[in-house]
N, CA, C and O atoms as a GROMACS GRO file, in nm:
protein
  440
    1UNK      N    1   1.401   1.563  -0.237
    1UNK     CA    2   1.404   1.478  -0.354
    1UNK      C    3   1.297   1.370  -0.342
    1UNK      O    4   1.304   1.295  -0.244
    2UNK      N    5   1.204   1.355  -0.426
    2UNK     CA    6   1.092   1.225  -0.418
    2UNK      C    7   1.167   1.072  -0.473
    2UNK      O    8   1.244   1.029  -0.558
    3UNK      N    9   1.077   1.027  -0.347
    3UNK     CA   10   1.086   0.938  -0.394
    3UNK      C   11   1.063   0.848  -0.519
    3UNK      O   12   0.948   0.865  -0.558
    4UNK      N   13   1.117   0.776  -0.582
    4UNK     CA   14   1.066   0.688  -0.740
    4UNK      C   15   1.065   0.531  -0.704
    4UNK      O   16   1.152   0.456  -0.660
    5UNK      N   17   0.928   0.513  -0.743
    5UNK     CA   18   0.904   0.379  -0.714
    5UNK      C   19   0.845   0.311  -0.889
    5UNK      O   20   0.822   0.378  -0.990
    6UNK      N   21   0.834   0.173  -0.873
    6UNK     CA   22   0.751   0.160  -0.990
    6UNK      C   23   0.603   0.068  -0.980
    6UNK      O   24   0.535   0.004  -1.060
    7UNK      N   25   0.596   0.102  -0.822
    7UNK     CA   26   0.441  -0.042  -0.806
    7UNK      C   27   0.420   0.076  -0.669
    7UNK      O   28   0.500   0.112  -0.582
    8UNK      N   29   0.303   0.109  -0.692
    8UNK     CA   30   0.259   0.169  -0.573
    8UNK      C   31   0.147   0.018  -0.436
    8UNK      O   32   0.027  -0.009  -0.439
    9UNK      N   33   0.207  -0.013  -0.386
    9UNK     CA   34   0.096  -0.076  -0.326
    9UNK      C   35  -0.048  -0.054  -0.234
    9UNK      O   36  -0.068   0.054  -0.177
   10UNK      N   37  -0.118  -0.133  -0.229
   10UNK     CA   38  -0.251  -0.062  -0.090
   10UNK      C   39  -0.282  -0.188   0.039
   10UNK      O   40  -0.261  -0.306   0.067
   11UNK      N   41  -0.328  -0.100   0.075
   11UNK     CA   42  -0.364  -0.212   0.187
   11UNK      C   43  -0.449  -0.317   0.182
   11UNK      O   44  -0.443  -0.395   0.278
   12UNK      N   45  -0.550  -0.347   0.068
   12UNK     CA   46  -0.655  -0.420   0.027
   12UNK      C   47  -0.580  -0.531  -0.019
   12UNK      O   48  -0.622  -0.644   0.004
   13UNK      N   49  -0.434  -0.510  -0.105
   13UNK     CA   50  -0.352  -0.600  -0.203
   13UNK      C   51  -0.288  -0.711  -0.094
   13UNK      O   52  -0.306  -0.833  -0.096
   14UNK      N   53  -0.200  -0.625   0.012
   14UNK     CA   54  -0.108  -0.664   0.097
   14UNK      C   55  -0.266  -0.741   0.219
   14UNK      O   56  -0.282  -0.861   0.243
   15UNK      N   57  -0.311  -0.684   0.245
   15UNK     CA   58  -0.466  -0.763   0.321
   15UNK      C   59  -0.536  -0.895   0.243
   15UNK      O   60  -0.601  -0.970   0.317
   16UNK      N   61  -0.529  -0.926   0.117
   16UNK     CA   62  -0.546  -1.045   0.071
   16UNK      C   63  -0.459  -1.134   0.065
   16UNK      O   64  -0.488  -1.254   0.058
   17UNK      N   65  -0.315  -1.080   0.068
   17UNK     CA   66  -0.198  -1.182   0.089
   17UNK      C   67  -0.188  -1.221   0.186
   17UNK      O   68  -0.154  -1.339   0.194
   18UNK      N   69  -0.207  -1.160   0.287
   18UNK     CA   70  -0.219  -1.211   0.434
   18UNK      C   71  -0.318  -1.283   0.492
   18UNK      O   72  -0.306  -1.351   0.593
   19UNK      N   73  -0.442  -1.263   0.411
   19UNK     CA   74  -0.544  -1.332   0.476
   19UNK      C   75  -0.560  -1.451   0.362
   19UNK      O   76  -0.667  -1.511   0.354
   20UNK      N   77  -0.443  -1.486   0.270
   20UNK     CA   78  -0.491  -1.618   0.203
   20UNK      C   79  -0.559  -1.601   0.080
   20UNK      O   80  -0.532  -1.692   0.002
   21UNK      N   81  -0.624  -1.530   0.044
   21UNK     CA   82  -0.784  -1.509  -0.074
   21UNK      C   83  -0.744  -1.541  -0.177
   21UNK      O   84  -0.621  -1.553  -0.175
   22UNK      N   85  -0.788  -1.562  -0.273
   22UNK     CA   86  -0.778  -1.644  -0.380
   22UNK      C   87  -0.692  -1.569  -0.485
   22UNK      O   88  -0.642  -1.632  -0.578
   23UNK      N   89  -0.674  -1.424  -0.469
   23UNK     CA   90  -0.564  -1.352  -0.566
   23UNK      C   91  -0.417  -1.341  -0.494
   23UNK      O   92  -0.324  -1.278  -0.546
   24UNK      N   93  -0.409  -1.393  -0.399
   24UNK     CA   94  -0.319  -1.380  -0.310
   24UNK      C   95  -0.174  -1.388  -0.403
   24UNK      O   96  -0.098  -1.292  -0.418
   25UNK      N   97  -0.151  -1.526  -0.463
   25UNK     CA   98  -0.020  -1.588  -0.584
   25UNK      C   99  -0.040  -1.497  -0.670
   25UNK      O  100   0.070  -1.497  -0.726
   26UNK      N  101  -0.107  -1.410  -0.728
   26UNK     CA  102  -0.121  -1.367  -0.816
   26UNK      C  103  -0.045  -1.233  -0.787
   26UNK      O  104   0.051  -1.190  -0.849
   27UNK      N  105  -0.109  -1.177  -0.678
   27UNK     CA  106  -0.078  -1.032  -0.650
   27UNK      C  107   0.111  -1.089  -0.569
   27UNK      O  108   0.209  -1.020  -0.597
   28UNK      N  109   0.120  -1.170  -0.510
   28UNK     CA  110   0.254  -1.213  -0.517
   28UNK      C  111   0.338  -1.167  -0.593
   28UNK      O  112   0.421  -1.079  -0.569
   29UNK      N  113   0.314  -1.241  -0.714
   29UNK     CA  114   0.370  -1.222  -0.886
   29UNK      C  115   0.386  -1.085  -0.912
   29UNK      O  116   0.482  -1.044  -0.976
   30UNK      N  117   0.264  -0.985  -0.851
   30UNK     CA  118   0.304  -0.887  -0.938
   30UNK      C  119   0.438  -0.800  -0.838
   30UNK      O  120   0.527  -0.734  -0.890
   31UNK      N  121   0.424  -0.820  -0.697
   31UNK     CA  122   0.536  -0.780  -0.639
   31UNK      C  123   0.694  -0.843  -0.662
   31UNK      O  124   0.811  -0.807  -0.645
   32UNK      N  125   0.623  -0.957  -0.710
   32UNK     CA  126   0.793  -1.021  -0.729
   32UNK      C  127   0.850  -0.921  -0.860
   32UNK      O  128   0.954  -0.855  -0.860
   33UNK      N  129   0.749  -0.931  -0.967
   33UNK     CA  130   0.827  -0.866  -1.072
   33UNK      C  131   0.850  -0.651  -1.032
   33UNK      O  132   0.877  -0.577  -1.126
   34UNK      N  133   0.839  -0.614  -0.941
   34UNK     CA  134   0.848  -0.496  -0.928
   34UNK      C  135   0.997  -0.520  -0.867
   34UNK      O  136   1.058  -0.591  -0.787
   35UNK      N  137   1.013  -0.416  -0.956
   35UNK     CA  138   1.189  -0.328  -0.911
   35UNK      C  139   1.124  -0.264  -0.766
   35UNK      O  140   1.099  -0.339  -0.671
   36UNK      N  141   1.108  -0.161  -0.762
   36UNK     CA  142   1.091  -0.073  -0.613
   36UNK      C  143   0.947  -0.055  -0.609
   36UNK      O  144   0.888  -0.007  -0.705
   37UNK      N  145   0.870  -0.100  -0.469
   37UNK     CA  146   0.759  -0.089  -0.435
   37UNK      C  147   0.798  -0.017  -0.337
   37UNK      O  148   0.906  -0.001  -0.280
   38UNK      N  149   0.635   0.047  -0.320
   38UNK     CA  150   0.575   0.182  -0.233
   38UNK      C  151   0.485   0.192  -0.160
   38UNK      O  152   0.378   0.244  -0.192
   39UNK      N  153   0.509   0.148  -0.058
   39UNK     CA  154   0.406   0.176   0.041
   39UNK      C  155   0.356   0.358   0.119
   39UNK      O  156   0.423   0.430   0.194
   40UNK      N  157   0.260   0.374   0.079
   40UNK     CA  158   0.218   0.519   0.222
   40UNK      C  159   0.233   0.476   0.315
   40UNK      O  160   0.191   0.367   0.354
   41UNK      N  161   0.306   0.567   0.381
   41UNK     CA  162   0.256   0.564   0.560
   41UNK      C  163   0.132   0.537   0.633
   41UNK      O  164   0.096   0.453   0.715
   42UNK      N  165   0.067   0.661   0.559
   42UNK     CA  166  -0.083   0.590   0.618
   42UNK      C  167  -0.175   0.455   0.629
   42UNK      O  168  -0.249   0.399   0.709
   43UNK      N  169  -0.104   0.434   0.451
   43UNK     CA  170  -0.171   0.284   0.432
   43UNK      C  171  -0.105   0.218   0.498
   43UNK      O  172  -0.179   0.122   0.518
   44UNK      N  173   0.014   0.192   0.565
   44UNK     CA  174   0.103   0.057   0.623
   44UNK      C  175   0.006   0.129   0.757
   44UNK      O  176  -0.100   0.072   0.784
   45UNK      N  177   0.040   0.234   0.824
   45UNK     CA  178  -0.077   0.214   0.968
   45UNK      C  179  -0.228   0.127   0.919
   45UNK      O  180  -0.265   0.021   0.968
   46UNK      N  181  -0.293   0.199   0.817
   46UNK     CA  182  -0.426   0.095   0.817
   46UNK      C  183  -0.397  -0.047   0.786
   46UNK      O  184  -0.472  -0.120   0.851
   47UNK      N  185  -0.310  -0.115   0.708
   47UNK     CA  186  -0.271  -0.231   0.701
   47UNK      C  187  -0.249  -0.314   0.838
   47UNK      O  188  -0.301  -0.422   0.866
   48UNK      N  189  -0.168  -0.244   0.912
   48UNK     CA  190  -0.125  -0.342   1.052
   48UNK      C  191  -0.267  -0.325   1.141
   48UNK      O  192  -0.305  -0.415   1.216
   49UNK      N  193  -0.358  -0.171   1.119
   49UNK     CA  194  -0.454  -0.180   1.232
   49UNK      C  195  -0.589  -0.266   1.157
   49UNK      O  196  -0.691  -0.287   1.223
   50UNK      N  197  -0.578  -0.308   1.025
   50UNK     CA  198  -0.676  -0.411   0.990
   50UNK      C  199  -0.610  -0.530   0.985
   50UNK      O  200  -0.683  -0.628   1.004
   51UNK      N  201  -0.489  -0.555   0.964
   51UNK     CA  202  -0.498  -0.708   1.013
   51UNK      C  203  -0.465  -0.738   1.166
   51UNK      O  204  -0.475  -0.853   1.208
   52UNK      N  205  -0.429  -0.644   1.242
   52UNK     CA  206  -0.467  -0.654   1.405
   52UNK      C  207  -0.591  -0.690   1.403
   52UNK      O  208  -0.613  -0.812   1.405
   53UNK      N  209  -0.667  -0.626   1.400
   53UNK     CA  210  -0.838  -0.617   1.431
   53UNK      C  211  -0.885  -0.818   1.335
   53UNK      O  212  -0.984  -0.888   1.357
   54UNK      N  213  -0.759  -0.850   1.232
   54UNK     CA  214  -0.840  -0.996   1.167
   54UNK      C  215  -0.796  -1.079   1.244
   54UNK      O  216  -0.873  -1.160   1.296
   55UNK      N  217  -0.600  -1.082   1.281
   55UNK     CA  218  -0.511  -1.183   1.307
   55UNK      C  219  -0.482  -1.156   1.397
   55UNK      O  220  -0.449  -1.260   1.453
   56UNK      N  221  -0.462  -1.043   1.487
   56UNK     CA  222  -0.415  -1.035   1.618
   56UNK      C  223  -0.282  -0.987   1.609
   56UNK      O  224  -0.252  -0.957   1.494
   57UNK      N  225  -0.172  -0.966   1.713
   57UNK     CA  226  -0.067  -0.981   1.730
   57UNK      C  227   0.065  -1.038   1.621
   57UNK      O  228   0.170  -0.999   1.571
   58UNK      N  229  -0.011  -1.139   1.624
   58UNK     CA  230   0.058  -1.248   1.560
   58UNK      C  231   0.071  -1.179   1.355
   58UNK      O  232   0.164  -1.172   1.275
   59UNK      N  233  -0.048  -1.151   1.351
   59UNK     CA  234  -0.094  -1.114   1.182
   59UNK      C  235  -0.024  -1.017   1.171
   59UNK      O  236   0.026  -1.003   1.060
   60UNK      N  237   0.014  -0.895   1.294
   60UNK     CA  238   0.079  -0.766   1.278
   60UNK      C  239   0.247  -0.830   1.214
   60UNK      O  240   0.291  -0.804   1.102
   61UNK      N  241   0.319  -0.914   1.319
   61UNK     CA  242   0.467  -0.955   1.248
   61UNK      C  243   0.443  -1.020   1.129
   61UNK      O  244   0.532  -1.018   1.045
   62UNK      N  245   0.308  -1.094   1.098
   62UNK     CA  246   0.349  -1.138   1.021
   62UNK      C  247   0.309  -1.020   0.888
   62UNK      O  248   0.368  -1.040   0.782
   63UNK      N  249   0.235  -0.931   0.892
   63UNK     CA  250   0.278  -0.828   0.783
   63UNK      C  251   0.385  -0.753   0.772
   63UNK      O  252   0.425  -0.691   0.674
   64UNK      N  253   0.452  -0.767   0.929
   64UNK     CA  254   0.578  -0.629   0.892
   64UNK      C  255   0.713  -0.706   0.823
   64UNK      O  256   0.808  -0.651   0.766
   65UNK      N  257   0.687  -0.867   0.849
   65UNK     CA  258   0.762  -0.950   0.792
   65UNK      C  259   0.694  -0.939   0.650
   65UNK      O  260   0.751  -0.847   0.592
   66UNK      N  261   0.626  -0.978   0.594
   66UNK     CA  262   0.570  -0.919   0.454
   66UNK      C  263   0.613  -0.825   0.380
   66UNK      O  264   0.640  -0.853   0.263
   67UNK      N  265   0.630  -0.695   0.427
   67UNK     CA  266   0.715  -0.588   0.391
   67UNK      C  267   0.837  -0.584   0.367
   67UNK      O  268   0.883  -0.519   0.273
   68UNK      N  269   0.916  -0.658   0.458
   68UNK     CA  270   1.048  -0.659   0.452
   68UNK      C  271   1.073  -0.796   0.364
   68UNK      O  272   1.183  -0.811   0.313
   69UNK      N  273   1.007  -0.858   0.354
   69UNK     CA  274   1.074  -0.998   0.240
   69UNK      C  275   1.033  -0.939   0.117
   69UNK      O  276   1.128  -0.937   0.039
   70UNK      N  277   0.909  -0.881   0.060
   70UNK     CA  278   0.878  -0.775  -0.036
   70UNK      C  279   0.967  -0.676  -0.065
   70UNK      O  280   0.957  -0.629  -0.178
   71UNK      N  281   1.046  -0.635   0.004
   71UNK     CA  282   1.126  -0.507  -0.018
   71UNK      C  283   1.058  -0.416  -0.008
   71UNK      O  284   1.092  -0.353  -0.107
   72UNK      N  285   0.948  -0.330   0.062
   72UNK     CA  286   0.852  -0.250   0.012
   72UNK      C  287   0.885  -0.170   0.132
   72UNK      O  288   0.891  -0.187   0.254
   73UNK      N  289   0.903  -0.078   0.049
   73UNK     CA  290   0.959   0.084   0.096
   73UNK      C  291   0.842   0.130   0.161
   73UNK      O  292   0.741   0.116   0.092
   74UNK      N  293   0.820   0.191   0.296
   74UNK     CA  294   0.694   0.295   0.354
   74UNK      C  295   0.749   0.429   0.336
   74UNK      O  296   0.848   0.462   0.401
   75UNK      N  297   0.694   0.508   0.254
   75UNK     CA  298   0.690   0.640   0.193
   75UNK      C  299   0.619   0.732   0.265
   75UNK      O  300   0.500   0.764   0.264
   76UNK      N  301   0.699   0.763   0.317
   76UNK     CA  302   0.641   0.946   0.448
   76UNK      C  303   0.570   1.018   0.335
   76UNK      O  304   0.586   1.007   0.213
   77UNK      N  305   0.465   1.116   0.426
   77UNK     CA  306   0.357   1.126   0.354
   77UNK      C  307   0.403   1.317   0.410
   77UNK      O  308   0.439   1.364   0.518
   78UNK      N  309   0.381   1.371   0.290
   78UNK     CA  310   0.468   1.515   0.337
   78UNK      C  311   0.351   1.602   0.240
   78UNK      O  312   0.279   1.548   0.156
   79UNK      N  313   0.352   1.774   0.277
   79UNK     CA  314   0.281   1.827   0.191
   79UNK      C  315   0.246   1.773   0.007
   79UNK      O  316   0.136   1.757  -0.046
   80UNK      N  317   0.370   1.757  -0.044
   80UNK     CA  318   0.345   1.742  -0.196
   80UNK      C  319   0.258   1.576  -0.169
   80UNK      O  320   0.154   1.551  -0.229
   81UNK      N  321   0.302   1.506  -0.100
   81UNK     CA  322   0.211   1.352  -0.173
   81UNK      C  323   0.069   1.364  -0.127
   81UNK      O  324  -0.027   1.320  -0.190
   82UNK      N  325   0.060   1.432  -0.004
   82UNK     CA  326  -0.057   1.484   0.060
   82UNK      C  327  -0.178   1.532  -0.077
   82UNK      O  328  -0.292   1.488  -0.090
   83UNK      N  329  -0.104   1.636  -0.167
   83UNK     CA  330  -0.188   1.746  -0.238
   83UNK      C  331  -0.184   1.656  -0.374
   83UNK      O  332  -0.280   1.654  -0.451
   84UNK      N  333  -0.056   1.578  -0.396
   84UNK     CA  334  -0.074   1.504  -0.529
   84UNK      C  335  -0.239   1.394  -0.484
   84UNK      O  336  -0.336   1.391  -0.560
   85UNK      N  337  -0.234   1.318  -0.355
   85UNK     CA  338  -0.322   1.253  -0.305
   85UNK      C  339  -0.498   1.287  -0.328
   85UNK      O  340  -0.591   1.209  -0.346
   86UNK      N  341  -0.494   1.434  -0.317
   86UNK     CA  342  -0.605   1.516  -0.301
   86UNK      C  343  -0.616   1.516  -0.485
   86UNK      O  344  -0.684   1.459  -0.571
   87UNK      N  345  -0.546   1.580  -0.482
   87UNK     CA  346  -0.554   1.595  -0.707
   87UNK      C  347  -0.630   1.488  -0.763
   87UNK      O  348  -0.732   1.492  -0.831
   88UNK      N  349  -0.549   1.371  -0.715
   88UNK     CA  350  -0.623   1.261  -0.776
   88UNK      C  351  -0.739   1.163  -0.760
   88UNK      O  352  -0.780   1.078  -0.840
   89UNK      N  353  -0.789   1.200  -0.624
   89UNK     CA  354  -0.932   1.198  -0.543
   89UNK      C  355  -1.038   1.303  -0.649
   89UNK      O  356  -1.144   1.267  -0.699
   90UNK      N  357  -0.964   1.461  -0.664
   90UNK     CA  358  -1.094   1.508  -0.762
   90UNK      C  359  -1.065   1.488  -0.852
   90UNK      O  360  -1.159   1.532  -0.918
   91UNK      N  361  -0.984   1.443  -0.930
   91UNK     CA  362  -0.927   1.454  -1.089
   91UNK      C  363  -1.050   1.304  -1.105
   91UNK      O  364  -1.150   1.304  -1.178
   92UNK      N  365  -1.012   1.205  -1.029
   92UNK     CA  366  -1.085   1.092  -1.092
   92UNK      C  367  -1.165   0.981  -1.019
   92UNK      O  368  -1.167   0.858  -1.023
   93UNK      N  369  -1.267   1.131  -0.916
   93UNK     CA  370  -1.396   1.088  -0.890
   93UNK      C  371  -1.412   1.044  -0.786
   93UNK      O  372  -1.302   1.030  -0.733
   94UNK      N  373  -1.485   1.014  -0.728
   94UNK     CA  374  -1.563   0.965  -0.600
   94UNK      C  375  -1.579   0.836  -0.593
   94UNK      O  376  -1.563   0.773  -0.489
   95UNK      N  377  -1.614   0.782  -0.710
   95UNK     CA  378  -1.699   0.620  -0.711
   95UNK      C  379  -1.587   0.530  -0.731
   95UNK      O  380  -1.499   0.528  -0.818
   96UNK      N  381  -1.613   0.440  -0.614
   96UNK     CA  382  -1.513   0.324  -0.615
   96UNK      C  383  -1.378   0.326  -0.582
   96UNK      O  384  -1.298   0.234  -0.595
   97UNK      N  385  -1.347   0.494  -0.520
   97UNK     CA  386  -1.222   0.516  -0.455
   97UNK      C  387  -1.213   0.566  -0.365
   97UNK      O  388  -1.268   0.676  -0.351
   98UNK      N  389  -1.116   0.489  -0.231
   98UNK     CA  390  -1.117   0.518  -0.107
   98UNK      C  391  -0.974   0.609  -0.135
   98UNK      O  392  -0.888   0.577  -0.218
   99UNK      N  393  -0.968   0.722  -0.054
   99UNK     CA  394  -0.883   0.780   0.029
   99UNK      C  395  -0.764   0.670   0.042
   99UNK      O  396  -0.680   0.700  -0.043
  100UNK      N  397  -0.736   0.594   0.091
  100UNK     CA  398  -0.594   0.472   0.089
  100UNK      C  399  -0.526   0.432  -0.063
  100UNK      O  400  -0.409   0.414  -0.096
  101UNK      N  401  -0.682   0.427  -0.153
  101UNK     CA  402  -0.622   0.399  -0.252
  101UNK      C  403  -0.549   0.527  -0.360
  101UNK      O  404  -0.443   0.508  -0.420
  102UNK      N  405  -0.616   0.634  -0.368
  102UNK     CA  406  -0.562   0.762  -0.393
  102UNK      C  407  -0.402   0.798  -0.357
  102UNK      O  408  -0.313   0.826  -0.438
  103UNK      N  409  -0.390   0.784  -0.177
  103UNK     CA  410  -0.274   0.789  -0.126
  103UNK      C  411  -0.131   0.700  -0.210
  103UNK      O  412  -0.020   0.746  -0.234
  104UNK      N  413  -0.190   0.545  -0.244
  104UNK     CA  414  -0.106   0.447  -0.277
  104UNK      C  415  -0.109   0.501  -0.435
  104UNK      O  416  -0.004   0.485  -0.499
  105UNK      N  417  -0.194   0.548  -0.487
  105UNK     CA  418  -0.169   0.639  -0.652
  105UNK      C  419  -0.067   0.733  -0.644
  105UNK      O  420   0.028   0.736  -0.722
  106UNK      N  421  -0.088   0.831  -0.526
  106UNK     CA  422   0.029   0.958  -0.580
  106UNK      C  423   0.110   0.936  -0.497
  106UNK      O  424   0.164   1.025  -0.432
  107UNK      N  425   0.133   0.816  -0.485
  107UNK     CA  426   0.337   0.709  -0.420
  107UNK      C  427   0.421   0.754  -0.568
  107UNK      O  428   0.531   0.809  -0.581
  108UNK      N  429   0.346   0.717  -0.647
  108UNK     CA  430   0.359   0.697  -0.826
  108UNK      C  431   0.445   0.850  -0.868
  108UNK      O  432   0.516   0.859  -0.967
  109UNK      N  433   0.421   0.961  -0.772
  109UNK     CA  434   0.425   1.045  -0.802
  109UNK      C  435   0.569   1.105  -0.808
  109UNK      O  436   0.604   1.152  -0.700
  110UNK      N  437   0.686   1.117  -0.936
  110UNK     CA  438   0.797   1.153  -0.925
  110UNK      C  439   0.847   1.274  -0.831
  110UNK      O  440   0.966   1.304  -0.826
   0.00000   0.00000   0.00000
């Protein structure tokens, strides 16, 4: 049974909240108003191994604490989100989309 979320998140979103940046309250807001957020698996590994590599130790609790005051579900990554992932990498292009962000698109995926 898939999961249903209604805010897919990425690691770029949850990486500006942590590092402070100027959309930080903003992108806040939009998690506060989400019923069920979605994290990939993959993206929560690149999340903790880029803010390791900014904040250290310390930046890692304080994202996994992030997650859990967020409510934000990490969504196992299994054949179907895998191929929904891939669909939407060729469906809509190359330019200006990473692989993480694709992944955090077909979270979306009923």
């Amino acid at each position: 049974m898939a999961i249903v979320i209604d805010l897919a998140v990425d690691t770029s979103a949850l990486t500006a909240i942590l590092l402070g940046e100027t959309e930080a309250a903003d992108l806040l807001a939009v998690l506060a108003a989400a019923a069920r957020i979605g994290l990939c698996a993959p993206n929560r590994t690149e999340l903790l191994l880029v803010i390791q590599s900014r904040l250290g130790d310390v930046g890692v609790e304080r994202a996994k604490r992030l997650l859990v005051m967020q409510r934000i579900e990490t969504i196992p990554l299994d054949e179907t989100l895998a191929d929904a992932a891939a669909l939407g990498f060729r469906r809509f292009g190359r330019a200006g989309i990473r692989p993480g962000s694709t992944l955090a698109t077909a979270s979306l995926t009923p």
